[in-house]
Biopython code that builds the backbone (N, CA, C, O; Angstrom):
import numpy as np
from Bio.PDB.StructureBuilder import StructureBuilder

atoms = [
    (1, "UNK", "N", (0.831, -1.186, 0.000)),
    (1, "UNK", "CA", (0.000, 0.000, 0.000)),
    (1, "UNK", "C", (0.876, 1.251, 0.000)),
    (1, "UNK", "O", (1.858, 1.108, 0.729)),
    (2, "UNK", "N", (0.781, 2.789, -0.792)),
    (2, "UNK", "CA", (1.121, 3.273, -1.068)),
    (2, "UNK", "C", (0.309, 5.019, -1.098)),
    (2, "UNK", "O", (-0.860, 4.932, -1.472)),
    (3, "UNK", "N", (0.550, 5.806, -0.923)),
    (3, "UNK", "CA", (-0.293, 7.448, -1.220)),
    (3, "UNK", "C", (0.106, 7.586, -2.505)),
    (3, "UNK", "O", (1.173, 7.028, -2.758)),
    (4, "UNK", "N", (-0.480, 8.220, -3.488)),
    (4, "UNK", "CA", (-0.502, 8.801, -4.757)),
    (4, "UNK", "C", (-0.951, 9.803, -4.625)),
    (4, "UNK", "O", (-2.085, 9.883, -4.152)),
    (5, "UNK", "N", (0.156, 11.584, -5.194)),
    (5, "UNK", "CA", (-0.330, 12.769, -4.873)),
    (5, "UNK", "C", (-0.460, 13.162, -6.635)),
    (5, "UNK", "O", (0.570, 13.447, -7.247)),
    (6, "UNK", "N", (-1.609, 13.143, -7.238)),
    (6, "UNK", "CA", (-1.949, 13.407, -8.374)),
    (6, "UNK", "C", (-2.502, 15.021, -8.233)),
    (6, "UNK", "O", (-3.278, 15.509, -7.411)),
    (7, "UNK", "N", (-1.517, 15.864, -9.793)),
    (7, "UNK", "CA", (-1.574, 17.518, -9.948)),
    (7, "UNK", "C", (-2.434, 17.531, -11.194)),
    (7, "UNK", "O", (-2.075, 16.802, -12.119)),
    (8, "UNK", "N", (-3.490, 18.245, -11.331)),
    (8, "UNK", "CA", (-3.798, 18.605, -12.606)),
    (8, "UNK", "C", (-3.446, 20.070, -12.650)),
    (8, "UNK", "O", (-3.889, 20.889, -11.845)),
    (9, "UNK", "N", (-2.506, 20.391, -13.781)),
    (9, "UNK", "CA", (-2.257, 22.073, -14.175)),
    (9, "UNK", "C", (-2.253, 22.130, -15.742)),
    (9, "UNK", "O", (-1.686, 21.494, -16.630)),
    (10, "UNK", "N", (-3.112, 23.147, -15.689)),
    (10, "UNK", "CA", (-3.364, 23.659, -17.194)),
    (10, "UNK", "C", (-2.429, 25.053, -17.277)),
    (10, "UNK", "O", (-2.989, 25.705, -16.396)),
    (11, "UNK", "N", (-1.587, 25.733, -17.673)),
    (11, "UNK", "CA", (-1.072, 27.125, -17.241)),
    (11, "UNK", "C", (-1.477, 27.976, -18.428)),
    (11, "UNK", "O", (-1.060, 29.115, -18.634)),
    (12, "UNK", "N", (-2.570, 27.121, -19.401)),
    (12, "UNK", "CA", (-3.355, 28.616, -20.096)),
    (12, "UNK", "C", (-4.184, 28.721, -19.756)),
    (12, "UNK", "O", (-5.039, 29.254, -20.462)),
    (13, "UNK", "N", (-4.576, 28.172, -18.106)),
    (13, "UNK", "CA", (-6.264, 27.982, -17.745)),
    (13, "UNK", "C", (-5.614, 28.956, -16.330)),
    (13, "UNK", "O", (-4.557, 28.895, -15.702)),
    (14, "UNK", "N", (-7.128, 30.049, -16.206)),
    (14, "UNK", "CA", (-7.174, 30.521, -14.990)),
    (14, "UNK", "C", (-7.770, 30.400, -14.056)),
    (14, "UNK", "O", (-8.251, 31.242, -13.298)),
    (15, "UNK", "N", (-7.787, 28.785, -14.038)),
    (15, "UNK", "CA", (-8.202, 27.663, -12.853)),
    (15, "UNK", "C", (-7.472, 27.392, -11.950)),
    (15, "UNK", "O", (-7.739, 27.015, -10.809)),
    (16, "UNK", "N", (-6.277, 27.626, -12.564)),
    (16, "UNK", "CA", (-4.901, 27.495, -11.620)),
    (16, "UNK", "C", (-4.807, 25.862, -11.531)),
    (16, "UNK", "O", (-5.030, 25.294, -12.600)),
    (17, "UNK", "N", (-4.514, 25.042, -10.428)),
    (17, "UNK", "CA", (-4.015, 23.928, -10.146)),
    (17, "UNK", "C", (-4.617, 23.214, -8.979)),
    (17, "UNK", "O", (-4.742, 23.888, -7.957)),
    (18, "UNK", "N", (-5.076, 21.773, -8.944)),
    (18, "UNK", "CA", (-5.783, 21.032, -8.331)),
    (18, "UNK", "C", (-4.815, 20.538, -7.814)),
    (18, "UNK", "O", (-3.880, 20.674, -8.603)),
    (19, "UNK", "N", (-4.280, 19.691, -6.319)),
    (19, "UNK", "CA", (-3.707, 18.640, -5.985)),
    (19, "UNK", "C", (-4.751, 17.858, -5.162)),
    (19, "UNK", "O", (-5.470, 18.267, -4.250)),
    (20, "UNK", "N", (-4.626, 16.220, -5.895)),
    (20, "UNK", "CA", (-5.815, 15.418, -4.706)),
    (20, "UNK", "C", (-4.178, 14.312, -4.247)),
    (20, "UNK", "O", (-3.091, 14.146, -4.800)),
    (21, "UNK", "N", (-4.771, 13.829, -3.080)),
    (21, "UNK", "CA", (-3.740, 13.041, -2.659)),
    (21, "UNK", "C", (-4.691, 11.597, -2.584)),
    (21, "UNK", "O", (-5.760, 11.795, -2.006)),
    (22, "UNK", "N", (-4.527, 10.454, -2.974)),
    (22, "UNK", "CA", (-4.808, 9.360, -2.714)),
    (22, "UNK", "C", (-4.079, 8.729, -1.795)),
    (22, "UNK", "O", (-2.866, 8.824, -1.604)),
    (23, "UNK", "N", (-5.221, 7.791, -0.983)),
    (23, "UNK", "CA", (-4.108, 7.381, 0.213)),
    (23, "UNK", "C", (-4.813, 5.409, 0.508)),
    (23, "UNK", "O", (-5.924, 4.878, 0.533)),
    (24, "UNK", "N", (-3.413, 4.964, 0.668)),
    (24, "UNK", "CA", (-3.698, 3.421, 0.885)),
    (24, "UNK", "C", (-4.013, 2.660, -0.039)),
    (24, "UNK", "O", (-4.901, 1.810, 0.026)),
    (25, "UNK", "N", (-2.892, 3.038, -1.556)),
    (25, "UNK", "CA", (-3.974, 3.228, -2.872)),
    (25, "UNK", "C", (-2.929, 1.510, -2.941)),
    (25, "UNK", "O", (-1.819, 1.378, -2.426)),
    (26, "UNK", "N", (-3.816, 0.231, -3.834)),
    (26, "UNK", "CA", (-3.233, -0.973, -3.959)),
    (26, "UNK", "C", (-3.464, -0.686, -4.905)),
    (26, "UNK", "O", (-4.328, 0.136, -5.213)),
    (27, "UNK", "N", (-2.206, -1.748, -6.189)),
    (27, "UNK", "CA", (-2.315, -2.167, -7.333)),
    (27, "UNK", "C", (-2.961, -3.268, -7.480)),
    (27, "UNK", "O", (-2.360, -4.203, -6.951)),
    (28, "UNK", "N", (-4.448, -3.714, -8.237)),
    (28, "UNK", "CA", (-5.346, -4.618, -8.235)),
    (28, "UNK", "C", (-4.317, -5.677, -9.222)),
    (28, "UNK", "O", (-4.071, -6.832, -8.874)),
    (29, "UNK", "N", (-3.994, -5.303, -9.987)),
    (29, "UNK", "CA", (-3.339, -5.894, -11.133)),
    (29, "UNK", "C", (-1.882, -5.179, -11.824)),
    (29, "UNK", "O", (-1.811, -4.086, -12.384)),
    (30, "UNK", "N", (-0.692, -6.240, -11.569)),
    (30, "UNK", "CA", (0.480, -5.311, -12.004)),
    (30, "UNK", "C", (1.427, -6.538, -13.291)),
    (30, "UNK", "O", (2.206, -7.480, -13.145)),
    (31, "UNK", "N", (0.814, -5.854, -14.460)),
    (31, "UNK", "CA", (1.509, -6.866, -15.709)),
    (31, "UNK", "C", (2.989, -6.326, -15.475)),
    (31, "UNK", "O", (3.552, -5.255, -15.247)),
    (32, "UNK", "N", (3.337, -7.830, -15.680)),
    (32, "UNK", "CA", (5.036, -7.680, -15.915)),
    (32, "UNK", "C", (6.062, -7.309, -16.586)),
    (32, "UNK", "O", (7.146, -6.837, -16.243)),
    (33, "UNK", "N", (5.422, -7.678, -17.986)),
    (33, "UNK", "CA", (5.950, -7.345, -19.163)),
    (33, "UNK", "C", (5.198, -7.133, -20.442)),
    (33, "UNK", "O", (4.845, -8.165, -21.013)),
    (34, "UNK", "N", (4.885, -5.978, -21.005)),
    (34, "UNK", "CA", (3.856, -6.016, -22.226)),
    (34, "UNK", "C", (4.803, -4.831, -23.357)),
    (34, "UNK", "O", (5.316, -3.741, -23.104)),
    (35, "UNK", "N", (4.744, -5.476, -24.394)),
    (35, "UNK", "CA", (5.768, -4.947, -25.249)),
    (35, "UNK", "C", (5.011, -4.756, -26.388)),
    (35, "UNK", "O", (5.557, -4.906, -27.481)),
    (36, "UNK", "N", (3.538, -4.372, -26.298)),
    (36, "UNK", "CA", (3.030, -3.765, -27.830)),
    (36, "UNK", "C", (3.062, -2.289, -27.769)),
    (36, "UNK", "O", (2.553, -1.748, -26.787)),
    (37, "UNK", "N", (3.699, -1.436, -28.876)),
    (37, "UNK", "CA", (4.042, -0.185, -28.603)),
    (37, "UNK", "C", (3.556, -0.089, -30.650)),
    (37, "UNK", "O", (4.414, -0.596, -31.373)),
    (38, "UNK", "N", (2.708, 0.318, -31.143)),
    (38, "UNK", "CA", (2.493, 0.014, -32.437)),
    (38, "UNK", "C", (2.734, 1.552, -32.555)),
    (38, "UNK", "O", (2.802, 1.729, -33.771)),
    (39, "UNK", "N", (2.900, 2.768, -31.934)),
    (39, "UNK", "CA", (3.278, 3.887, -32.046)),
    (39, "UNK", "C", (4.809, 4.936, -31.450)),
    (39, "UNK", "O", (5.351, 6.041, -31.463)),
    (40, "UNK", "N", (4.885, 3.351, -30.923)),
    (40, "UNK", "CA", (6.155, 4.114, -30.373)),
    (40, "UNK", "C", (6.573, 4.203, -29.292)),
    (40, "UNK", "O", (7.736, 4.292, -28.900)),
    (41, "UNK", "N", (5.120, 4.170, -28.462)),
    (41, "UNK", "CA", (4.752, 4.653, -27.179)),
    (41, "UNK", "C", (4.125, 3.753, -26.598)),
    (41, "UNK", "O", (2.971, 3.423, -26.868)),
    (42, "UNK", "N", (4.829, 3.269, -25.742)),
    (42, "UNK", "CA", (4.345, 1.850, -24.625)),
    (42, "UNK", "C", (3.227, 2.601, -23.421)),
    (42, "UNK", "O", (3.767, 3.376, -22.631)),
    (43, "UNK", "N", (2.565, 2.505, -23.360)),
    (43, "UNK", "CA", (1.537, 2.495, -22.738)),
    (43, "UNK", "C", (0.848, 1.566, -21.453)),
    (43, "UNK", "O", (0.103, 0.691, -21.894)),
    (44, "UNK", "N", (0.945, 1.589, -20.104)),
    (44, "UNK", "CA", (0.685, 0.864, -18.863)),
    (44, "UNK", "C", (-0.432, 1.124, -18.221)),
    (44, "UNK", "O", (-0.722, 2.231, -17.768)),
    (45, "UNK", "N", (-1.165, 0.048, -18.143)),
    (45, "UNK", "CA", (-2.592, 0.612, -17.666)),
    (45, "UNK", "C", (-2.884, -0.855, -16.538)),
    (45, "UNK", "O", (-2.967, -2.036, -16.876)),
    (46, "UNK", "N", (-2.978, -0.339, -15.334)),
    (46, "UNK", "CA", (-3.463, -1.053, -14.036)),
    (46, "UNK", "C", (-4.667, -0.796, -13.353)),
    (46, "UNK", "O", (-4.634, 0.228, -12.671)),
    (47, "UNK", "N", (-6.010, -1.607, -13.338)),
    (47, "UNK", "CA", (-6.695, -1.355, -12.136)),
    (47, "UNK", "C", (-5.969, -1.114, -10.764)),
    (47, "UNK", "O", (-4.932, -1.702, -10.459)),
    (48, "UNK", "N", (-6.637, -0.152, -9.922)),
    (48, "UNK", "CA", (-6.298, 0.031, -8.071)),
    (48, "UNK", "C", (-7.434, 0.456, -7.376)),
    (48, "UNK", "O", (-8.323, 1.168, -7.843)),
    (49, "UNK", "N", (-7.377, -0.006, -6.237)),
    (49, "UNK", "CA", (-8.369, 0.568, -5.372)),
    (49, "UNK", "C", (-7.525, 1.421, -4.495)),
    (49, "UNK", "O", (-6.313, 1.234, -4.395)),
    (50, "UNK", "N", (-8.205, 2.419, -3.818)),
    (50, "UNK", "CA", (-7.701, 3.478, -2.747)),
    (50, "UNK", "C", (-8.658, 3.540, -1.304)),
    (50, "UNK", "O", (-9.883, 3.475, -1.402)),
    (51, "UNK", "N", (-8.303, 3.609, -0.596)),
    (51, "UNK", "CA", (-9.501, 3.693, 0.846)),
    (51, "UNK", "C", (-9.711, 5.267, 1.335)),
    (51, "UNK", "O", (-10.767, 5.649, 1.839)),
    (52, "UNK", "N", (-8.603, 6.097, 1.125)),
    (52, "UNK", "CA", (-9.156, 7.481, 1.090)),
    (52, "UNK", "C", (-8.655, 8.479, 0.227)),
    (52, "UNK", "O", (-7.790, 8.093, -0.559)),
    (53, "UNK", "N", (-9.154, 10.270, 0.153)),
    (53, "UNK", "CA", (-8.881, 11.069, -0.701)),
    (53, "UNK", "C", (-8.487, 12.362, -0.096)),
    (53, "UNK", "O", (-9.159, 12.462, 0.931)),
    (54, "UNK", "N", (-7.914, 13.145, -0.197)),
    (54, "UNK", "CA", (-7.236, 14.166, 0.443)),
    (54, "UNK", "C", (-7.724, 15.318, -0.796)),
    (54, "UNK", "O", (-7.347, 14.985, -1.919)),
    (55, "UNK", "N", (-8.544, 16.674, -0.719)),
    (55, "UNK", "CA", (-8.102, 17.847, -1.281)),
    (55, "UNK", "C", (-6.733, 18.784, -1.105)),
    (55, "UNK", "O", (-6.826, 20.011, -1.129)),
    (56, "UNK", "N", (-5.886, 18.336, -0.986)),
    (56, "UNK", "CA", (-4.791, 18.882, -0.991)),
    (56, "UNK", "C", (-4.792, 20.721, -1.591)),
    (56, "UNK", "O", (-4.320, 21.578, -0.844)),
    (57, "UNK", "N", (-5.333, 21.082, -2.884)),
    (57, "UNK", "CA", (-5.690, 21.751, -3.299)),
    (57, "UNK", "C", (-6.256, 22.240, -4.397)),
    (57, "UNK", "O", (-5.739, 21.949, -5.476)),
    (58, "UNK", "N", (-7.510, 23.137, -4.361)),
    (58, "UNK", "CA", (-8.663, 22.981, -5.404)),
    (58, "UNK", "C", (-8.592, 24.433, -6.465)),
    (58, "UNK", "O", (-8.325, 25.623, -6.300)),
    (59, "UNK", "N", (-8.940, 23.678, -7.453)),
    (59, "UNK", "CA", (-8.738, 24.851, -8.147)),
    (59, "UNK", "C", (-9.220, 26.086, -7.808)),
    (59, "UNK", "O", (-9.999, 26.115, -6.856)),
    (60, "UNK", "N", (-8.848, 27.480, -8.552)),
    (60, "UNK", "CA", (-9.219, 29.287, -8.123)),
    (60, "UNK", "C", (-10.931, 28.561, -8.481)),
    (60, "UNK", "O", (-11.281, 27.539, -9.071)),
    (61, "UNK", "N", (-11.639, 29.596, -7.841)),
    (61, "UNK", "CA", (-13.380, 30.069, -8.478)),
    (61, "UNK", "C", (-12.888, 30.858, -9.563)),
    (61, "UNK", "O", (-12.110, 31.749, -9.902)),
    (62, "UNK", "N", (-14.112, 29.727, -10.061)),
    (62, "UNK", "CA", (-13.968, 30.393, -11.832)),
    (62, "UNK", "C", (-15.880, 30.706, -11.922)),
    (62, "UNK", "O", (-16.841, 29.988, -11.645)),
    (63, "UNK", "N", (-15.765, 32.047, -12.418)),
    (63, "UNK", "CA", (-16.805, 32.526, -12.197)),
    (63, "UNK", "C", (-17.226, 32.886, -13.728)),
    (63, "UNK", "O", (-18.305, 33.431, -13.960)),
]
sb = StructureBuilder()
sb.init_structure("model")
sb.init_model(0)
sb.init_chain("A")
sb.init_seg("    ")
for serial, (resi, resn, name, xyz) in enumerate(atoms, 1):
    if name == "N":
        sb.init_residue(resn, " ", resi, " ")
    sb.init_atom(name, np.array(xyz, "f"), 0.0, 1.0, " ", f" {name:<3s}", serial, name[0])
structure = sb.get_structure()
């Protein structure tokens, strides 16, 4: 088990910047090795569950 502190920032948006913190977050499923990249770009995708969520910080009011 592990926290994950995930940022969303746009810096042409005057939303400014979100931080949420995930906490107690498990990997449901962790492949070992997957080597199809038909662009170039290998790509990793895992189910997880998390038990809680933190607002760390929310975007400006956008009015």
């Amino acid at each position: 088990y592990f926290d994950a502190t995930l940022t969303i920032h746009d810096p042409t948006s005057r939303a400014g910047k979100q931080v949420v913190q995930l906490t107690d977050v498990n990997l449901d499923d962790i492949p070992i090795a997957d080597f199809e990249a038909d662009d170039g770009v290998m790509e990793w995708e895992s189910d997880f569950t998390f038990e809680g969520v933190n607002l760390v910080q929310e975007f400006n009011g956008i009015n």
